[in-house]
C-alpha positions in Angstrom: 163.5 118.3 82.6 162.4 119.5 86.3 159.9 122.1 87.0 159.3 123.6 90.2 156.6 125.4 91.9 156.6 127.0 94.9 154.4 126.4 97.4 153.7 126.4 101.4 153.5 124.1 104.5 151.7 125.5 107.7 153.2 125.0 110.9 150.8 126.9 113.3 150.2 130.5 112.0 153.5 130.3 109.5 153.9 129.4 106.5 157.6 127.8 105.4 158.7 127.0 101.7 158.0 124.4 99.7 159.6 123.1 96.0 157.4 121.1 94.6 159.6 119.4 92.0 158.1 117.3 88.8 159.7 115.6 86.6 158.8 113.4 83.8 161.3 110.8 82.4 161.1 107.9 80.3 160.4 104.4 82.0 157.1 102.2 82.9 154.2 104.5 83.7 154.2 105.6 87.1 153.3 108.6 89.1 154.9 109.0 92.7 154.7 111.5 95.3 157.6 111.6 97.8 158.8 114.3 100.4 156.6 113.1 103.7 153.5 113.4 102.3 150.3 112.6 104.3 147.4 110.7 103.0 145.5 113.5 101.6 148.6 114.8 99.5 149.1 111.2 98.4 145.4 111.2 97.1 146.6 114.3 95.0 147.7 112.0 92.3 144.3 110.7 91.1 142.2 114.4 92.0 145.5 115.7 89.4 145.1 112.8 86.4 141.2 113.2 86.5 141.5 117.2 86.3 143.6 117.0 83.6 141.4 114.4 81.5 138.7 116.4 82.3 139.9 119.5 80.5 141.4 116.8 77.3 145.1 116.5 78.6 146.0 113.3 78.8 149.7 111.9 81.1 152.4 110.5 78.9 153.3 107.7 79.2 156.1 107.9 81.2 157.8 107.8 85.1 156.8 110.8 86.9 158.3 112.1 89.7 157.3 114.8 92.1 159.1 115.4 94.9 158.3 118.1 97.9 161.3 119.4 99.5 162.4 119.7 101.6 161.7 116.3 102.2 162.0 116.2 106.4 158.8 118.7 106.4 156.0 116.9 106.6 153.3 117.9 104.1 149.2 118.0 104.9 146.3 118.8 103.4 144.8 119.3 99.3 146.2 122.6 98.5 149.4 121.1 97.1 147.0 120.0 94.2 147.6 123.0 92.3 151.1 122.9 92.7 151.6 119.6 91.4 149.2 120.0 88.4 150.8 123.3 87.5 154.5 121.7 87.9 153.4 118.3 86.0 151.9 121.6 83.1 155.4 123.2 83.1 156.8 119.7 82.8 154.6 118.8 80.0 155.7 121.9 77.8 151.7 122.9 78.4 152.7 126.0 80.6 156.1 128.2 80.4 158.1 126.9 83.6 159.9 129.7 84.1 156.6 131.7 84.5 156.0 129.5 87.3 158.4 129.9 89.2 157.2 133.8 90.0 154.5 132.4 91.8 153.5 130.6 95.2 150.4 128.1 94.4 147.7 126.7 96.3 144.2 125.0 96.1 142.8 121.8 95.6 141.3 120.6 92.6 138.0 118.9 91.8 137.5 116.2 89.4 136.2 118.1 86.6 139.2 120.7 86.9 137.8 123.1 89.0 139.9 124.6 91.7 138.2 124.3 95.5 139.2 126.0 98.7 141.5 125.5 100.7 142.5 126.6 104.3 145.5 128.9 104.6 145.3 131.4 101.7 145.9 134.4 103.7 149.1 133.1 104.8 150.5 131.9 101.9 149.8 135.2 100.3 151.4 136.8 103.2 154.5 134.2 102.4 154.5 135.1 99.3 154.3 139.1 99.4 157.5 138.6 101.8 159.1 136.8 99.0 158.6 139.2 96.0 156.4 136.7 94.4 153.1 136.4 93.2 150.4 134.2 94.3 147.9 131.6 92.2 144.6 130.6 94.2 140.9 129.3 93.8 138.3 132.0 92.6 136.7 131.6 95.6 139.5 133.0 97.9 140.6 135.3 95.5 139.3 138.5 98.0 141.1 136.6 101.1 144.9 136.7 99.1 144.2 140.4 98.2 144.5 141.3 101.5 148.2 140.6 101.4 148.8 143.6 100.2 151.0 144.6 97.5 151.1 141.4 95.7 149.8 140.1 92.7 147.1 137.4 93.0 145.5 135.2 90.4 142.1 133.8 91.3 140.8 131.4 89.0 137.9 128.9 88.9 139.1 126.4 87.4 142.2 124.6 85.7 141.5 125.6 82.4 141.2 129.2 82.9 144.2 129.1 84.8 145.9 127.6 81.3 144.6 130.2 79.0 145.5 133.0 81.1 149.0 131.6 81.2 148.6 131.2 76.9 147.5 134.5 76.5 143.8 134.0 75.9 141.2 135.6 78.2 143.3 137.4 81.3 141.6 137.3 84.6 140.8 140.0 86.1 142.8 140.7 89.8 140.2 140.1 92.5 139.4 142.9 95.5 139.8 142.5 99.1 136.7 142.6 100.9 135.3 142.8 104.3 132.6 140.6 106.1 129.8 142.5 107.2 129.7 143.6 111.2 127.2 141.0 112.2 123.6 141.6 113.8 123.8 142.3 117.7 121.1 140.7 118.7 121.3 140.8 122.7 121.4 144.2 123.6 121.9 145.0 127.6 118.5 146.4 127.6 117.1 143.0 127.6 118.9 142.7 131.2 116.6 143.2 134.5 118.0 144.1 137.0 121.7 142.7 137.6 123.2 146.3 138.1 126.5 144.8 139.9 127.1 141.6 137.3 126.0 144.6 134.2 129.2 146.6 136.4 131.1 143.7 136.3 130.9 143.2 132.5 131.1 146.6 131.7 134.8 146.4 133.5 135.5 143.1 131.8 135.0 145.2 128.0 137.1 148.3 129.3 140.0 146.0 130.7 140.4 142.8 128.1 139.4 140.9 131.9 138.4 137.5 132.9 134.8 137.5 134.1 133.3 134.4 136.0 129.7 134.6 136.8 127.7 132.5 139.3 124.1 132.4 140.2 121.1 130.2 139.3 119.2 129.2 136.9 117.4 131.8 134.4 119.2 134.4 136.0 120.5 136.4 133.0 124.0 134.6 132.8 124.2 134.0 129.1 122.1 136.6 127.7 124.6 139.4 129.6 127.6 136.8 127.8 125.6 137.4 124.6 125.2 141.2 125.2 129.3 141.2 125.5 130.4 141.7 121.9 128.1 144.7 121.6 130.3 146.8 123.9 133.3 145.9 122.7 135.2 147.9 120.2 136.0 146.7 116.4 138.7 145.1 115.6 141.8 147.6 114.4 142.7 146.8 111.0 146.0 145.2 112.4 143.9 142.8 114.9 141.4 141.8 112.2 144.4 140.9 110.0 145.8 138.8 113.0 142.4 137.4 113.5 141.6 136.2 110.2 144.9 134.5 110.0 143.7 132.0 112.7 140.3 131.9 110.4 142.0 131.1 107.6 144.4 128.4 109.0 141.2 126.7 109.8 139.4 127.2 107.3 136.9 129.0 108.7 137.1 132.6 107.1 133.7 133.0 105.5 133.9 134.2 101.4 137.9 135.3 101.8 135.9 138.2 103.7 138.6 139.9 106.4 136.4 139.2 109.7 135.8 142.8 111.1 134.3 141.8 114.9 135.6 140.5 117.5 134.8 136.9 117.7 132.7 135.1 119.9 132.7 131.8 120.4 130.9 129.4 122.6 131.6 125.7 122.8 129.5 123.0 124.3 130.6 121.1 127.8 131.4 117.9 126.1 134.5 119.5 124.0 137.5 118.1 124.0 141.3 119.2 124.9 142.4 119.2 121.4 139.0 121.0 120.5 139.7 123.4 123.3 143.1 124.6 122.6 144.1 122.8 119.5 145.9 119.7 118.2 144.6 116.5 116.7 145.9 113.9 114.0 146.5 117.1 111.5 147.3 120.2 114.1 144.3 122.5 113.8 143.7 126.0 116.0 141.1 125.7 119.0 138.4 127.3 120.4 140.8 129.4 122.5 143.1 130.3 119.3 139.7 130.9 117.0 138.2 133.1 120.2 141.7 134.9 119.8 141.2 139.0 120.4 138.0 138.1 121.1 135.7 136.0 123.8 135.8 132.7 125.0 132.4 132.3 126.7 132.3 128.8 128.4 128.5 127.9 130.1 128.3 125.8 132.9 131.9 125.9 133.3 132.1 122.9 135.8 130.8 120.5 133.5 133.7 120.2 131.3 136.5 118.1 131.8 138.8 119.4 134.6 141.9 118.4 132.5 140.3 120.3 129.4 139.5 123.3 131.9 143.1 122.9 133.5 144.6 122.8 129.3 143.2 126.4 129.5 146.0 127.7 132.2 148.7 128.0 130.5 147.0 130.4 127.5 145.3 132.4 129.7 148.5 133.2 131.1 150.7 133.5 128.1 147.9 134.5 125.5 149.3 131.8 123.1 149.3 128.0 122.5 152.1 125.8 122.0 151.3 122.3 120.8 153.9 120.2 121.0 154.1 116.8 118.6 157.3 114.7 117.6 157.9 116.0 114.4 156.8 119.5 115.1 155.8 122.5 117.6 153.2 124.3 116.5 152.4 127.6 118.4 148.8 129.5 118.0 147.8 132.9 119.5 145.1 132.6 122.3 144.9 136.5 123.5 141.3 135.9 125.0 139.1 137.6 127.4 137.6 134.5 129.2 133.8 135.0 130.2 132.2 131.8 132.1 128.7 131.1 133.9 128.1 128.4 136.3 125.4 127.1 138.7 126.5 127.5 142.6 125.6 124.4 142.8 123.9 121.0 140.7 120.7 121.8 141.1 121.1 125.5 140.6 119.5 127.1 144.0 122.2 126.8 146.6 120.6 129.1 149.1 116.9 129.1 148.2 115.3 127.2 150.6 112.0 126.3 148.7 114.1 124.9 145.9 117.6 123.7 147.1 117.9 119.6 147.4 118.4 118.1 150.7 121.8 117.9 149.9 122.9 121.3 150.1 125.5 122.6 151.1 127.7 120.0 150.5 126.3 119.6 147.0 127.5 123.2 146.0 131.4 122.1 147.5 131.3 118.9 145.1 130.2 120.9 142.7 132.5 124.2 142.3 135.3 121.8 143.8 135.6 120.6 140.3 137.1 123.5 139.0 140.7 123.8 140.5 142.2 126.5 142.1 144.8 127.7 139.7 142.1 127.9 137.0 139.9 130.2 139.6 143.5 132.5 140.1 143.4 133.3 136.4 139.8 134.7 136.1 140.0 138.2 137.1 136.1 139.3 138.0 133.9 137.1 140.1 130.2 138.2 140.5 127.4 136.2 141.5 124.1 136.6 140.0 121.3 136.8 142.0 117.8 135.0 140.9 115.3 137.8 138.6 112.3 138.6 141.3 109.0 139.1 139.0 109.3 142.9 140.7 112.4 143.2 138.4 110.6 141.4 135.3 107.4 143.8 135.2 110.0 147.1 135.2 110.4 148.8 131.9 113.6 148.0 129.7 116.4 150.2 131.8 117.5 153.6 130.1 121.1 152.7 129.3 121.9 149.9 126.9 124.3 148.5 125.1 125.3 151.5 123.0 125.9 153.9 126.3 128.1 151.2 128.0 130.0 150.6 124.7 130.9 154.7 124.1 132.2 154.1 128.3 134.0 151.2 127.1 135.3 152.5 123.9 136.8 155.6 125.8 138.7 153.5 128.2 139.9 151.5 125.3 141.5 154.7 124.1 143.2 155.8 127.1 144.9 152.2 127.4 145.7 152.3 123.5 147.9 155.8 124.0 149.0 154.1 127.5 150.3 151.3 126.4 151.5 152.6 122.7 155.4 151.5 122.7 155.0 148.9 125.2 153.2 145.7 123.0 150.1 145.7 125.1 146.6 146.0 124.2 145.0 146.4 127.0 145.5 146.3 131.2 144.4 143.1 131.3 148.0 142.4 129.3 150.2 144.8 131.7 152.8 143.3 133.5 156.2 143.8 136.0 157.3 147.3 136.0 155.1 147.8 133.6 152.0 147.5 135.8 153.9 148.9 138.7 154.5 152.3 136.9 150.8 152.9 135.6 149.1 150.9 138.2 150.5 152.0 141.6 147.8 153.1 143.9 147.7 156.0 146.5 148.8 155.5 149.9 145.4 154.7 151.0 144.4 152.4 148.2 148.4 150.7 148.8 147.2 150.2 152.6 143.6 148.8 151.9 145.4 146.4 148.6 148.0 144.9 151.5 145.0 144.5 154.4 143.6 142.7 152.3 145.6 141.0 150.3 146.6 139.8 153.7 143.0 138.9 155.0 141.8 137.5 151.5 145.5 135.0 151.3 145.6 136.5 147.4 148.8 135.0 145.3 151.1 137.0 144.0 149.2 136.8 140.7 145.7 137.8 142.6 147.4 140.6 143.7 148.5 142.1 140.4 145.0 141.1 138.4 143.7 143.6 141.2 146.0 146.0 140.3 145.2 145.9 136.7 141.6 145.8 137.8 141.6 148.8 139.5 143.7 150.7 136.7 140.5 149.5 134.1 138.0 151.6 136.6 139.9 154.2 137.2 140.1 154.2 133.5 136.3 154.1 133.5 136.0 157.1 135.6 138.4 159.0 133.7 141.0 159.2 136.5 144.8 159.5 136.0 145.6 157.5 139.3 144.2 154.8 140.9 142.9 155.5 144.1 141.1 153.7 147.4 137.5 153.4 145.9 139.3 151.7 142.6 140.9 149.4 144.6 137.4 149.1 147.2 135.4 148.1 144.2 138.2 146.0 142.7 138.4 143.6 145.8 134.5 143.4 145.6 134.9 141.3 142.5 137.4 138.7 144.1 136.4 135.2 145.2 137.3 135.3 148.2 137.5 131.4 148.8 138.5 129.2 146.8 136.5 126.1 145.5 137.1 122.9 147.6 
């Protein structure tokens, strides 16, 4: 006899079908696992025979077989435990295999039987409601699979509940979907001095989805205003944190099967890596770009990482996805990000202070930005630099409008662009693109005559050009204005390096 369970490989953010077939025929004692596994599913095999002792089942005696088709697919990870102790069950006579077979497993087991998390649950619940089936999962990711929708999910903490539920004896109860909390905002632009033009700057970034770069020295606010980003931004939309929390869950990162419910932020060190930055590795995992995705990317002292780690971030940036590519695969992660970066305008920090610059400046300020290459510097729509905090600006009281003013700015500008852009596939202007752009973005014969002077005097690319465009579109936006006119386009060009580094 053969039992199969189904079950799921993940190949980026999708989930394809997997048999897991067992089988138990007589012959010398031996349990194999075939159908590409890696070393972790291999492993499953001793994790499976000590879960089952540990509940007082015992393996007969015999050859057994499982095999996971289709067998060109290579298999990763511990959540084809289940799977394999549920088939060898069916096999066994222990569990009704035909039962099985209405459900899509996953989870790894402990030694003593219990069932641990795994990464991927919301996708292979997602799998599963597409196939009419029903899902069987850990306890602890029971509120994660409910999510899914109309499917039915069975959370259990252990192997042996799992059994008696299947036997009839104490029925588990269907878990809820929950939601994680909105975090704590703890920087709130009222903590800002001063800054009024980088404050601008950000407020545009929020409204638009934009790229922001900001430069100035040391203890000059750069981070904190970073930090104070997530608390003008708008929540996710039930669709986005869905999308979101896929990526979570893929890397195991979704905290309590909780849907995440704000935008995330994320902020890795210089030393990262590529595959850190954008994904990949022995066992393809999502990024900081794809885990940042709808959300921020907020990379401090930007010219101290890697220039071919910085250059890796082009082509998502561009295409708002990832695509890593491996012999045996291609595995593609979304990487919609808004892009927020701080940086020194030079190595010692005070290019242009001449009580504190070193005796090497300037030239020490053109090594320095000259690390970041000029395609990368094309892609980042806002450029600001922020000047040093005078103690004038440190003894003012907190200003009047904080973070909850600029957010209800930001928030109605979000709105406008969501009706805008309703039956196009775009989020924001940031995302607007070919006619497109042209049809909600064309300026006024003024503005069109200042955009070409200066796109002539300034040398902008064809893709400078249109990130102005969409620029301008976000404040007029902001000022609740149907067209963009000459002082969108003035203020636009105001944000726009107007050299490039090196």
């Amino acid at each position: 006899m053969v039992a199969h369970v189904a079950t799921v490989a993940f190949l980026g953010l999708e989930a394809r079908a997997v048999d897991v077939q067992v089988q138990v025929a007589p012959g010398l004692p031996k349990f194999l696992v075939v159908g590409l596994p890696d070393k972790a599913v291999g492993e499953s095999r001793e994790r499976v025979h000590a879960a089952l002792s540990a509940i007082g089942l015992a393996l007969p005696p015999k050859r057994i077989t499982v095999n996971l088709s289709p067998a060109d697919l290579p298999k990763e990870g511990s959540h084809y435990d289940l799977p394999i102790a549920l088939g060898l069950l069916g096999a066994m006579g222990v569990i009704d295999a035909e039962t099985l077979a209405s459900y899509v497993v996953v989870g790894e087991l402990g030694l003593d039987g219990r069932l641990a998390p795994s990464p991927g649950v919301l996708l292979a619940a997602l799998h599963a409601s597409e196939r009419d089936l029903g899902l069987i999962c850990p306890a602890a990711q029971g509120p994660e699979a409910a999510w899914a929708g109309d499917v039915e999910v069975i959370a259990a903490p252990d192997l042996l509940a799992l059994i008696a539920h299947f036997k009839g004896g104490a029925q588990l109860v269907p878990p809820q979907p929950l939601a994680a909390d909105p975090p704590v905002t703890m920087a709130d632009l009222r903590q800002v001095k001063g800054q009024e033009t980088a404050k601008r700057a950000l407020e545009i970034a929020a409204a638009g989805g934009h790229n922001l770069l900001m430069s100035g020295p040391p203890g000059a606010g750069k981070s904190l205003m970073a930090a104070c980003l997530p608390g003008i931004l708008p929540e996710l939309t039930p669709a986005e944190a869905l999308e979101v929390s896929m990526v979570a869950s893929v890397a195991g990162e979704l905290p309590d099967g909780r849907l995440i419910r704000a935008r995330p932020f994320r902020s890795p060190h210089h030393s990262a890596s590529m595959a850190a930055l954008v994904g990949g590795g022995l066992r393809v995992r999502p990024g900081e770009v794809s885990l940042a995705h709808l959300g921020v990317l907020f990379l401090d002292e930007l010219p101290e990482f890697q220039r071919v780690v910085l250059d890796s971030l082009r082509q998502p940036l561009e295409t708002g996805k990832v695509s890593v590519a491996r012999a045996n695969a291609h595995v593609t992660f979304p990487a919609r990000v808004q892009l927020v970066a701080a940086m020194n305008p030079c190595r010692c920090g005070h290019l242009g202070d001449a009580s504190l610059a070193c005796s090497r400046a300037p030239r020490c300020a053109t090594d320095y930005q000259a690390r970041l290459s000029g395609p990368l510097l094309d892609r980042i729509d806002l450029h600001v630099d922020v000047a040093a905090v005078s103690a004038a600006d440190l003894v003012l009281p907190p200003p009047a409008e904080g973070s909850a003013e600029v957010a209800a700015r930001v928030a109605a500008a979000r709105a406008i662009q969501t009706a805008r852009y309703a039956d196009h596939g775009v989020r924001t202007n940031a995302e607007a693109d070919g006619d497109l752009l042209d049809a909600v973005a064309t300026p006024d014969e003024p503005g069109r005559t200042l955009l070409a002077q200066a796109a002539e005097a300034m040398r902008l690319s064809a893709r400078g050009y249109h990130r102005m465009l969409r620029i301008a579109r976000t404040i007029a936006d902001l000022a609740g204005s149907d067209g963009v006119k000459r002082v969108h386009i003035a203020e636009a060009l105001s944000y726009r390096r107007r050299a490039a580094a090196g």
